[in-house]
C-alpha positions in Angstrom: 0.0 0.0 0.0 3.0 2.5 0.9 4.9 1.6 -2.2 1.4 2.3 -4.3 0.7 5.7 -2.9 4.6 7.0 -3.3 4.1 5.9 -6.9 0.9 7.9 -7.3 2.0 10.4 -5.4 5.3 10.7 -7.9 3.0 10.3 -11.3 1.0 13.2 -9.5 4.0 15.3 -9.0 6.2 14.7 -12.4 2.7 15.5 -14.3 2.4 18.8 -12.2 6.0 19.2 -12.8 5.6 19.0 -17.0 3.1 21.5 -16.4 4.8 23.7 -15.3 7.9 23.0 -17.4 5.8 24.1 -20.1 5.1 27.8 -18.4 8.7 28.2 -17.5 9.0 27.6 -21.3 6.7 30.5 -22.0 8.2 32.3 -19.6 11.8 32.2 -21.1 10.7 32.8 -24.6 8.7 36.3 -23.9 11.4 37.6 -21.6 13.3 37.2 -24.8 10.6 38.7 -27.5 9.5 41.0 -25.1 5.7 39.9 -25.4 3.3 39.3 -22.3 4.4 36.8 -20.0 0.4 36.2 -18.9 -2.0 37.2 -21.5 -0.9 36.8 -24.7 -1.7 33.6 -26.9 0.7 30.2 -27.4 2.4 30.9 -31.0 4.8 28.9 -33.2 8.1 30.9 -33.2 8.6 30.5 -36.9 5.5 31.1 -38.4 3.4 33.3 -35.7 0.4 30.4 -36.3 -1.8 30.8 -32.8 -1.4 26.9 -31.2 -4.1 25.0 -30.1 -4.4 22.8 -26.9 -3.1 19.8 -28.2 -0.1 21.2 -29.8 0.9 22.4 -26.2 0.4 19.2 -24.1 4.1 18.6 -22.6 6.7 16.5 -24.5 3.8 14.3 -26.1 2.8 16.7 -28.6 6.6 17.4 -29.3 7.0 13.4 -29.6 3.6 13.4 -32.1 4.2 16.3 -33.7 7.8 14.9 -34.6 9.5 17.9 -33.2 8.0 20.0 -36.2 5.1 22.8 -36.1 2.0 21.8 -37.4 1.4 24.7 -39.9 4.9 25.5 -41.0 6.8 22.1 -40.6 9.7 23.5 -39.0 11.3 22.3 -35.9 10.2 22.7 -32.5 12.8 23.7 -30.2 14.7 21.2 -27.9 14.2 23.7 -25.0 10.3 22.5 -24.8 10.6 19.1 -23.7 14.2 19.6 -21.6 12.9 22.2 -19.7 10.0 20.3 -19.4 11.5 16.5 -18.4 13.7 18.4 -16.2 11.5 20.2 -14.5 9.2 17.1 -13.7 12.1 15.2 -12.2 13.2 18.3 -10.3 9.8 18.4 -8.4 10.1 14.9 -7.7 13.2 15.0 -5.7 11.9 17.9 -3.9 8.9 15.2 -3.1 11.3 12.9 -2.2 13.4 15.3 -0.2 10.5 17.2 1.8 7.7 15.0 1.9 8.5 11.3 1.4 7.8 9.1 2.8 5.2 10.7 5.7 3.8 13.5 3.4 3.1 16.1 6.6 1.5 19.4 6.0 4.6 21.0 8.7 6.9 20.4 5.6 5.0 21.7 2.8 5.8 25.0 2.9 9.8 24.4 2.6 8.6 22.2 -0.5 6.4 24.9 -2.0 9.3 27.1 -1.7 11.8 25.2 -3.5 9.4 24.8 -6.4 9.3 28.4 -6.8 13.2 28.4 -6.0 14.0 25.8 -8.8 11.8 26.9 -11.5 13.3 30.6 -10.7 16.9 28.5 -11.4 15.6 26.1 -14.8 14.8 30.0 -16.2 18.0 31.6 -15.4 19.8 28.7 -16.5 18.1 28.5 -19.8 18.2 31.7 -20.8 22.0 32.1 -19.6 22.9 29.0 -21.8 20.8 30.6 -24.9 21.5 34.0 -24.9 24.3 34.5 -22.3 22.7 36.9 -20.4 21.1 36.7 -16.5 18.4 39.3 -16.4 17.6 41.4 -13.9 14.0 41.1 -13.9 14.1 37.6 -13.1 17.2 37.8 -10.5 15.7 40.8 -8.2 12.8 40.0 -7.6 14.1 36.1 -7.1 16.2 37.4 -4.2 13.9 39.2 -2.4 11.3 36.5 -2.7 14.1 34.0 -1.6 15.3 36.4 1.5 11.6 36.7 2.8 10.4 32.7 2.3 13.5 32.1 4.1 13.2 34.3 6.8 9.6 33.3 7.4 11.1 29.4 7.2 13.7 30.7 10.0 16.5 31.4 8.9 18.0 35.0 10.4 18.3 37.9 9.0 22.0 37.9 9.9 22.6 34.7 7.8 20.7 35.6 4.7 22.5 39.1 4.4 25.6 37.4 5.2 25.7 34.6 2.3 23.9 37.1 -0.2 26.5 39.8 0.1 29.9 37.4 0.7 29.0 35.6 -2.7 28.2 38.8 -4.2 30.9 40.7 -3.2 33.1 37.5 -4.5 31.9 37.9 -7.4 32.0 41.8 -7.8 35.6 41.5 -6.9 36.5 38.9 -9.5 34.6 41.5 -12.1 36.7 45.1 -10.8 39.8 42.4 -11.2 39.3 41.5 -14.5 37.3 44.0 -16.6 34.3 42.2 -16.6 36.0 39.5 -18.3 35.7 36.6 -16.1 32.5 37.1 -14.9 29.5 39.2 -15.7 27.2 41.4 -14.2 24.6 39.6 -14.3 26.6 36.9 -12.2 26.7 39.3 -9.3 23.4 39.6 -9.0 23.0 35.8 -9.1 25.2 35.2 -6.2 22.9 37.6 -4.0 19.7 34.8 -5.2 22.3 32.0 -4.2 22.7 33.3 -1.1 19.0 34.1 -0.3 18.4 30.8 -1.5 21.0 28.7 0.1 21.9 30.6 3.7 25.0 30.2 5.1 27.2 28.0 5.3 25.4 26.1 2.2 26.1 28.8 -0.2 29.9 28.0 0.0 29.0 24.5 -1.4 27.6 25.4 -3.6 30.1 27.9 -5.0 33.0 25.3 -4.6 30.6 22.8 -6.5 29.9 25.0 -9.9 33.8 25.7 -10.2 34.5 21.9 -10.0 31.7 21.5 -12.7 32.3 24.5 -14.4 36.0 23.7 -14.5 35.1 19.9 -15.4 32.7 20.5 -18.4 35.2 23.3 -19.8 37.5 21.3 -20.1 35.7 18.5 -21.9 34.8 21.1 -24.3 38.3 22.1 -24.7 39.1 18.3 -25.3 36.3 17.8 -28.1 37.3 20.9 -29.5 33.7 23.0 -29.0 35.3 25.6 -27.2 38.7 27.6 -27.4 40.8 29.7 -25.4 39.2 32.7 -24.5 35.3 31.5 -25.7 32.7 32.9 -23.8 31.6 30.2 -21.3 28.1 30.9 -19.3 29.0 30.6 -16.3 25.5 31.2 -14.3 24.4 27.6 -16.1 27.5 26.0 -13.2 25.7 28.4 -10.6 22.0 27.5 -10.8 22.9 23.8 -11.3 24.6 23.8 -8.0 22.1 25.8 -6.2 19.6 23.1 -7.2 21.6 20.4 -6.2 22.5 21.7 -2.7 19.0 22.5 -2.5 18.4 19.3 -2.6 21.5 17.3 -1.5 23.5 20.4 0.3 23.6 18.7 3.8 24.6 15.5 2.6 27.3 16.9 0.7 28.6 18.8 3.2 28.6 16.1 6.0 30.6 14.0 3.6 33.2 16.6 3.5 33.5 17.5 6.6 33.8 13.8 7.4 36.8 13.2 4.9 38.5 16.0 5.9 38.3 14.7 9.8 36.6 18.0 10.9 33.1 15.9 12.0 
């Protein structure tokens, strides 16, 4: 009986996670064209065509449809069913981090808030992979939000100023240093969301995790020859993906380090 409800209770959440997949899809796409994020109408990119209801349902009309538009024939984005996938199995580790296996109503507000946290991340990340740029729109508001959910979840004041403005200032002075050229503005901003999100000591995981994978997947790009020295890397795309991850996994990270390096 257990292992039916945790089943329906993950088929629940992955569909509810595709859903909204799909709107951090829209979202992404109108901060870029500069339409209405709420009231303007579904349309194919390439040919303006209005879509209908079943040329939006998540990655099976992309699968049916063949990855083409309906009316023009050309292809769909990828972004639609990654974001989409990813999103889903995003929300089920939050369900499996916060409320599995005793779902309580005493931890559904941490969950609630790291749905709005990660889907905040999937649309920075996106658009900082496509068009190199982390706007502010998006990464303002994020850290206030993230400041006051986690002040109201208990964190203090103290700790949430003190992670936000450390990885910020980190950041800041790795930008005066180099001209902007090792990092971006937009990256500043990002590590003041980090630390909202993430407190302290967890934001310093999380930093020392997206240069180990930013450093990692550089290099393999180096190797196969899709980047060169002194190509533009996106950089925010290391630091959302490690905010999510110690989201998720941060304490269990961070006990495993301190326990290798004898200090627990």
């Amino acid at each position: 009986q257990k292992c039916y409800n945790l089943a329906m209770y993950i088929v629940i959440i992955a569909i509810f996670g595709l859903i909204v997949g799909s709107l951090l899809n829209v979202i992404i796409f109108r901060l870029k064209s500069g339409d209405k994020i709420v009231w303007a109408r579904s349309k194919c990119l390439h040919c303006g065509h209005q879509l209908s209801a079943a040329d939006l349902v998540p990655i099976l009309s992309y699968v049916f449809l063949r990855a083409k538009c309906r009316y023009c024939h050309k292809k769909i984005d990828w972004q639609y069913p990654a974001v989409e996938g990813v999103t889903a199995v995003i929300f089920v580790l939050g369900y499996l981090k916060f409320l599995s296996p005793v779902l309580t109503v005493a931890n559904l507000p941490a969950y609630l808030i790291f749905l709005f946290f990660s889907g905040v991340l999937l649309v920075i990340f996106v658009y900082d992979l496509k068009y190199y740029l982390i706007l502010d729109e998006v990464t303002l508001p994020a850290w206030l939000f993230a400041f006051l959910a986690n002040w109201l979840l208990g964190f203090s004041i103290f700790n949430l100023l003190l992670a936000s403005l450390v990885l910020a200032g980190f950041f800041l002075f790795q930008f005066i240093l180099s001209k902007g050229k090792w990092i971006g503005g937009g990256d500043i901003r990002l590590g003041l969301v980090m630390g909202a999100m993430l407190g302290w000591p967890m934001v310093l995981v999380a930093l020392l995790l997206s240069y180990i994978t930013g450093a990692a997947v550089s290099l393999g790009l180096l190797v196969f020859k899709q980047k060169s020295w002194g190509d533009q890397i996106p950089f925010g795309t290391f630091l959302t993906l490690a905010t999510v991850v110690v989201l998720l996994y941060g304490e269990v990270i961070l006990r495993w380090y301190l326990t290798k390096a004898h200090l627990l």
